[in-house]
N, C-alpha and C positions, 0 to 999 in steps of 0.2 A: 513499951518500955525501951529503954536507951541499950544500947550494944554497948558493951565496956570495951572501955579506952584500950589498945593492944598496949603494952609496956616496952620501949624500944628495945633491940635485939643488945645483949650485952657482947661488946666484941673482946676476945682475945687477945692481949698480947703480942705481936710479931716475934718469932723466936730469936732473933740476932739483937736486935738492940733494946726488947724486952717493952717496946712503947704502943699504948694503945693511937697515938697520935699518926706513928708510923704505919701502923695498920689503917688506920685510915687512908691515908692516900695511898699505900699500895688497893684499898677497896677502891679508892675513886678511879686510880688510872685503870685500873680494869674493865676491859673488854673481852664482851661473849664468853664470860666465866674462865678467863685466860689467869689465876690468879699467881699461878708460879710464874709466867712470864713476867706480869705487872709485878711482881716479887723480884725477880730477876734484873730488871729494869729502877726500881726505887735501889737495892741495895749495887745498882754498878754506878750510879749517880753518885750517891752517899758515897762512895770509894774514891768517885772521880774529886767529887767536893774537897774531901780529906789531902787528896793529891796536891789539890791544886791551892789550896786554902791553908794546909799544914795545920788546919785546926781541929775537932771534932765535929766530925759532922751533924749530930746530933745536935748541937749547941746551935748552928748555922739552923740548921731545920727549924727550932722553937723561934728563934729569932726571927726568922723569913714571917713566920706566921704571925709571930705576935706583932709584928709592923702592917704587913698584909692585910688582914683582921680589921674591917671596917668597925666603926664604932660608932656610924650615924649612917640610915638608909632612908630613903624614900619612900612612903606607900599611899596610892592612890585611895580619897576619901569621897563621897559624892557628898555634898551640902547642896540642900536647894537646888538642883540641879544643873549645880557647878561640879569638876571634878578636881579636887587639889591634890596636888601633892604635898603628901604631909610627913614631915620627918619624924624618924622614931629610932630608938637606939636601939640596938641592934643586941639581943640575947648570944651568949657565950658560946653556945653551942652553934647558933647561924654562924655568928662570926669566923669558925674552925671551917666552917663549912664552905662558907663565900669564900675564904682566903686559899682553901685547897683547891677549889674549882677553877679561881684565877688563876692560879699557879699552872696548873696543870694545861689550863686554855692557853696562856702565852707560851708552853714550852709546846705544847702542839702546834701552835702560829709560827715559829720560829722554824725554816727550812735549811737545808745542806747540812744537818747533824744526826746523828743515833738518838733516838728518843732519850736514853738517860743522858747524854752530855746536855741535851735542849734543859734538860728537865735539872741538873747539875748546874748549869750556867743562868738560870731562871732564880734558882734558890740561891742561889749565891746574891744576885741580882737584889730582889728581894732582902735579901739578908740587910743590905746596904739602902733601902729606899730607891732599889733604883728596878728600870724593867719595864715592861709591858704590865707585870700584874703591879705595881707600884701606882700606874699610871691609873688603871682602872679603880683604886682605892680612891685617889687623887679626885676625879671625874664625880665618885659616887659623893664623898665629903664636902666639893664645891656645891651639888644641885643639892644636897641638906642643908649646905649655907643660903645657899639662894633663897629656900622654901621657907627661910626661917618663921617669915610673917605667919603661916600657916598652922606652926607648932598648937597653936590652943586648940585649933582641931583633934589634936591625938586625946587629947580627956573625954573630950566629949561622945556621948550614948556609947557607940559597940566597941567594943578590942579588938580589932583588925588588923 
């Protein structure tokens, strides 16, 4: 018999801006169970943002993601053995996921700053289409345009 499906861990809230989304990436930038640091770090960004932006930071944050947020990826099929890449669009919940790990990837790449201003001037960046995590959305979107011939592959036999 099958071992039943665990049911994802339901997360909390972040206590200042009250957003499950916020909680999120204070989880992703977290390191070695650091989560008041990585706390400490998302909310002096969100400050810096506000600073520098004069807008709510929060509104910047959904923004950044909701552009961020691939909506076409790539996933290797074997046929006859060939291997294609075959494009597939990309679930709600990947999408939150890919768009925070970019974010967070480019504002680690980025040197000569405090992790929240890297990670403040990324979202910002982002916010406007523009950035290293921008770029990477960009990169993923051209090689699902590329692969388009490949698409009748995704119906076909398994869900992968």
């Amino acid at each position: 018999m099958r071992r039943p499906v665990k049911k994802p861990t339901r997360l909390k809230p972040d206590h200042k801006y009250n957003s499950i989304k916020v909680e999120k990436l204070i989880n992703y930038l977290m390191e070695r169970g650091k989560k008041n640091a990585a706390r400490d770090i998302v909310y002096k960004a969100f400050d810096l943002m506000a600073e520098k932006t004069k807008k709510e930071p929060l509104e910047i944050y959904e923004e950044a993601l909701k552009i961020i947020g691939p909506l076409m990826e790539i996933r290797s099929k074997r046929v006859g053995g060939a291997n294609y890449q075959v494009p597939h669009e990309v679930r709600p919940e990947r999408r939150l996921a890919l768009a925070l790990r970019w974010i967070i990837e480019a504002a680690r790449a980025r040197k000569g700053m405090p992790i929240s201003a890297r990670l403040a001037e990324e979202l910002v960046l982002a916010s406007k289409n523009e950035g290293e995590a921008a770029k990477k959305k960009e990169n993923v979107h051209k090689m699902a345009e590329a692969n388009r011939a490949f698409a009748h592959f995704a119906w076909s036999g398994s869900r992968k």
